[in-house]
Every structure is written in C-alpha cells, then in structure tokens.
Residue, then its C-alpha position, 0 to 999 in steps of 0.5 A: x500500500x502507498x503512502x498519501x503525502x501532502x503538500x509535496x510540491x510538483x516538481x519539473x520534469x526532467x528534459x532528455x537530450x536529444x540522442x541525435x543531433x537535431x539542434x546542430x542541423x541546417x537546412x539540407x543537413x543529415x545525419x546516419x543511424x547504422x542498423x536503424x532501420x528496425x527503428x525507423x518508426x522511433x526515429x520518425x516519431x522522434x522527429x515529429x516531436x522535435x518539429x512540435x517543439x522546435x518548428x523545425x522538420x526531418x524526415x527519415x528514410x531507410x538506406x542500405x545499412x540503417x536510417x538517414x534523417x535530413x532537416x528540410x526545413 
C-alpha cells in the first residue's frame, strides 16, 4: 500500500537530450543511424516531436545499412 503525502510540491520534469543531433542541423543537413532501420518508426516519431517543439522538420528514410534523417526545413 502507498503512502498519501501532502503538500509535496510538483516538481519539473526532467528534459532528455536529444540522442541525435537535431539542434546542430541546417537546412539540407543529415545525419546516419547504422542498423536503424528496425527503428525507423522511433526515429520518425522522434522527429515529429522535435518539429512540435522546435518548428523545425526531418524526415527519415531507410538506406542500405540503417536510417538517414535530413532537416528540410
């Protein structure tokens, strides 16, 4: 059973660092993920995220030996 506890205050949540280098990119930039490709909807969903919160878009495609993520714009 769990304990109830009053007044503790909210704390803030804590940010992970991207794992791929999103904020260092320009326009026409990419970057490889080896052996990606069994995670190609991860990485697509990750730059989705990163657009909702940056305004800034990637996609990802899958290339011989992994994934391939540009920033178009």
């Amino acid at each position: 059973m769990y304990a109830i506890e009053k007044g503790i205050p909210v704390t803030r949540a804590f940010r992970v660092p991207y794992r791929y280098p999103f904020n260092d990119m320009e326009i026409s930039d990419s970057f490889f993920v080896p052996d990606g490709a069994g995670r190609i909807r991860s990485t697509r969903a990750r730059c989705s995220q990163v657009k909702a919160s940056t305004g800034k878009e990637f996609i990802a495609r899958v290339v011989d030996g992994g994934v391939r993520v540009w920033r178009v714009k």
